[in-house]
N, C-alpha and C positions, 0 to 999 in steps of 0.2 A: 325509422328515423323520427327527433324528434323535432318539432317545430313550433314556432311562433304560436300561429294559426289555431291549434287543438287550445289556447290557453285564453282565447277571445271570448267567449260565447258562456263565460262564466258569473258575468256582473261582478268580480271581483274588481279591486284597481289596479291602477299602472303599476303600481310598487310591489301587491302580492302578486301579481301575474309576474314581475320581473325575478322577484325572490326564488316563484316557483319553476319559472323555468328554466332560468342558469343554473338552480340545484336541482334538476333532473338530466341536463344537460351535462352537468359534471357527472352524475352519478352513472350514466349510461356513456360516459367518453371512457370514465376509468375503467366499468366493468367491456368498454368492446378496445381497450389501449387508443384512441381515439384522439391524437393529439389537437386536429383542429377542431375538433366540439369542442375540448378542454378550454383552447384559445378562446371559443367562442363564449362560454359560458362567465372568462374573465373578464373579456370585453363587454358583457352583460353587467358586473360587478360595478365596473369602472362608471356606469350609467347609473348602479345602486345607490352609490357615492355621492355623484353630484346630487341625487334627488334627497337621500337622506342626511348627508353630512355638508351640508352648504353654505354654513357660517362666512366661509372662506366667498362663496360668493359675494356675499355684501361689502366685504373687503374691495375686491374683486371692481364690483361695481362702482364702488366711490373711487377707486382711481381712471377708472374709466371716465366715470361721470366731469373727473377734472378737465378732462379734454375738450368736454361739449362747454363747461366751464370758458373755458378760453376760447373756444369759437365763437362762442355767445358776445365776448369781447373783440374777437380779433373780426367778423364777422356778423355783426349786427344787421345788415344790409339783408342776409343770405335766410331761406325756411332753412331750416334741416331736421332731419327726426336718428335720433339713436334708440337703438333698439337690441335686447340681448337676449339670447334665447339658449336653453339646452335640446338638444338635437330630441326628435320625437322618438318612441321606443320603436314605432316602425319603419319611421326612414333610417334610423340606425342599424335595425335587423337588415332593409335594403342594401344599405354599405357595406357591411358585414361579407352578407354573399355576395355583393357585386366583385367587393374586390378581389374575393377567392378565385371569382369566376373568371374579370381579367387577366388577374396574375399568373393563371394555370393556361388560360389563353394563349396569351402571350407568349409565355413562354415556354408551349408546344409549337408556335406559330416559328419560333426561333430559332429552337433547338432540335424539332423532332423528337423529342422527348417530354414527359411529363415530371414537373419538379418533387425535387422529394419533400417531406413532409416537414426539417427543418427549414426550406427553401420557399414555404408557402407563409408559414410561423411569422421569419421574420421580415418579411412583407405585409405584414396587417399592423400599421400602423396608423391609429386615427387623429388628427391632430385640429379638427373642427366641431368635437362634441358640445365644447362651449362657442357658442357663435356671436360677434358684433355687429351690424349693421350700420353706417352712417349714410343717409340719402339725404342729398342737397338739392337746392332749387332756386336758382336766381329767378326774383317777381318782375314781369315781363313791365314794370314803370321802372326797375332800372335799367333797362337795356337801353338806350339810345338809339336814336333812329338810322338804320344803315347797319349798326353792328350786330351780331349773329349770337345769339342769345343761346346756341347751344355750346361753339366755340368758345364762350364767357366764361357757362359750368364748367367746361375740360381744364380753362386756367387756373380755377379755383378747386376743381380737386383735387391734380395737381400738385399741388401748391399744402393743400391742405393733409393729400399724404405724405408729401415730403418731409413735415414737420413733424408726423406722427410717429415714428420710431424712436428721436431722441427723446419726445417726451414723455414717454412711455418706458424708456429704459432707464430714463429718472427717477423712475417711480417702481422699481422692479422687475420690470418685463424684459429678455430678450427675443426683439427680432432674430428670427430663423432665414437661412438662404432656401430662399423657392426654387433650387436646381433649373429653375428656368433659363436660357441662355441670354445675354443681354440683350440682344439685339431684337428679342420678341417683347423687348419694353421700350414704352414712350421715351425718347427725351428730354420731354416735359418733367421727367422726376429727374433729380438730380442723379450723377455718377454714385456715391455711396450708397445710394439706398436703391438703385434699382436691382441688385442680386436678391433683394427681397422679397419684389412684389412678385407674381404672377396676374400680369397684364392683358385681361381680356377686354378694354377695353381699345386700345390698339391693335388687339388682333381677335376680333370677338369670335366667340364657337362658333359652328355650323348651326344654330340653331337663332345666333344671333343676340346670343347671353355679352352681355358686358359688363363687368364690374372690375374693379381691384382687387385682387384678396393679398394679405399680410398675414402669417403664422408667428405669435409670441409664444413663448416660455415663462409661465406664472413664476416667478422663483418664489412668493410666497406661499401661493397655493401647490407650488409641484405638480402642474398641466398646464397642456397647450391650449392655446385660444387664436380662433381664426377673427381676423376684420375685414369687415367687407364694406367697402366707398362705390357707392355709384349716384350720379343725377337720379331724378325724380321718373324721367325718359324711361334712363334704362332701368330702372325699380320697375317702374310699369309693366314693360317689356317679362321682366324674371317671373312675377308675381301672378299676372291677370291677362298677359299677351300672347305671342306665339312661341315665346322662350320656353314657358314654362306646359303648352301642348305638346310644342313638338319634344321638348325631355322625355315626356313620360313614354309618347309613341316609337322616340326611337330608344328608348331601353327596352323596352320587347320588343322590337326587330333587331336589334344587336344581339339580344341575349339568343332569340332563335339561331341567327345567325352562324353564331358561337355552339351552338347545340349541333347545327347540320355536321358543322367541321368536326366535331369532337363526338362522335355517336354513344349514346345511355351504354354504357357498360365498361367504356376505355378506361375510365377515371373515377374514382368513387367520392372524392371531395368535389370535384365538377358537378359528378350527377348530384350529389345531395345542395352544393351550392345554389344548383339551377334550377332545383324542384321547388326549394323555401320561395326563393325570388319569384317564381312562378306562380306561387299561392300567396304571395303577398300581392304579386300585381293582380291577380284579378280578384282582390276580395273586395265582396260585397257590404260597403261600410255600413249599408243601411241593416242587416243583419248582427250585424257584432254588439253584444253587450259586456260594454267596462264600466265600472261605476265613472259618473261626471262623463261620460261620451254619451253624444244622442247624435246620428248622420239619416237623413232621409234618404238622401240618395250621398253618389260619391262626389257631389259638388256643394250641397248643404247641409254642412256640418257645426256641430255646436262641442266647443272640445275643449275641456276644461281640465285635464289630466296631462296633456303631452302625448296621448298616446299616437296623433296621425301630424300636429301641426306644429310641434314643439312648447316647450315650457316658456313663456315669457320672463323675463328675470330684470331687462332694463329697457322700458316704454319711458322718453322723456324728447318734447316736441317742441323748436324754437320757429317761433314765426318772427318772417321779417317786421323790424323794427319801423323803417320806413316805407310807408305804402303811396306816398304820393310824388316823391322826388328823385329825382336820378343823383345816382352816386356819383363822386367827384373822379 
């Protein structure tokens, strides 16, 4: 089996480490008929693309950028930071077999049966390798005395996703339906646009994660792009909190989990799913050499390639305009 992993320890970069292992990937899918390596080495490509063909990015970005645009006006009072990134080559490898691993879950967990090899295919759909972030922050000299300065954020994001769709779809983009049912969304967002969001803010994960997300349709670029709204709070929480510990701890206790049920040998896309995932979570980043990646350990990293933190694409930061008066 071939992996990630064997392709780190080269000093090579993100680009020829990608190059080289989708087409080994390919080449050992075709010669074992191997349909999901095949998938997976496309899904490799699809990340080639963004890193070397990304013109379409900058496109991309300034219609994005129009939005911060208009906050900056409709919103002067408010911090906020946008921020755009394409997904790292190894939390993408993560998603990859995660979803295998769900989806094969699942759907033994369901059926008693394991799905066939079309039925895995066309379930690997990823539609957040381009990612947005916008995080707000009302400055604690506009809140008034008495009212609830985190209650304020909720109305103003809100408010501020509400408006996001149409003006976005002015500009090319179609919002996607989030298959989420309505009723696991705020009423704060209007009736039209909640089949879109997935609202984990009113119903945050077990872990305590909160944001908005939105899935668009480039129609210039021909890809999806996820958005993501959350307060400053819950940024904190995702980023440097207990959000973003306990994720990591519980995907290796799920993924074992998932291993007890399903024993090494029943399923051969499970076992090879489960093996990658396993050696991606416990690699030792401080060992790995990519060109532009230097990690001492796995909490102090310096990554200039994309390969563990993702690729930066749009860093643009509005500080409130008024720091001494309350808003009217």
């Amino acid at each position: 089996m071939i992996s990630l992993n064997q392709y780190l320890f080269s000093g090579d970069t993100v680009l020829k480490i990608l190059h080289q292992y989708s087409a080994d990937l390919k080449k050992s899918a075709i010669h074992a008929h191997h349909p999901i390596d095949l998938a997976h080495s496309n899904f490799l490509i699809q990340i080639i693309e963004l890193l070397e063909h990304n013109d379409f990015l900058s496109l991309q970005s300034q219609r994005i950028k129009e939005f911060y645009k208009y906050m900056t006006h409709e919103y002067p009072f408010l911090a906020f930071t946008f921020k755009g990134r394409i997904k790292s080559l190894i939390r993408a490898e993560e998603k990859f077999n995660g979803y295998v691993l769900e989806y094969i879950y699942e759907y033994y967990k369901t059926n008693g049966r394991f799905p066939s090899e079309a039925e895995i295919k066309s379930n690997l759909i990823f539609r957040d390798l381009i990612a947005y972030r916008i995080v707000i922050s009302l400055p604690r000299c506009h809140i008034a005395v008495g009212e609830s300065g985190h209650e304020q954020e909720l109305i103003y994001l809100y408010e501020i996703a509400d408006t996001l769709p149409e003006f976005l779809e002015e500009r090319g983009f179609t919002a996607e339906l989030s298959g989420f049912p309505d009723k696991t969304v705020s009423e704060q967002l209007s009736e039209n646009n909640r089949a879109y969001y997935r609202d984990y803010v009113a119903h945050p994960r077990p872990s305590g994660y909160q944001s908005l997300h939105i899935t668009f349709y480039d129609n210039h670029a021909r890809c999806f792009t996820e958005v993501q709204l959350r307060t400053k709070e819950m940024d904190d929480l995702a980023e440097i909190g207990e959000a973003n510990h306990f994720g990591y701890e519980k995907q290796q206790e799920e993924s074992r989990s998932k291993r007890d049920i399903i024993p090494k040998g029943q399923c051969l896309y499970f076992d090879e799913a489960y093996e990658r995932l396993t050696m991606l979570q416990g690699l030792d980043l401080s060992t790995v050499d990519v060109n532009m990646f230097k990690a001492y350990n796995n909490q102090l990293i310096n990554d200039g390639c994309g390969l563990f933190r993702g690729r930066q694409i749009l860093p643009f930061e509005h500080l409130s305009r008024f720091q001494n008066d309350l808003i009217d």
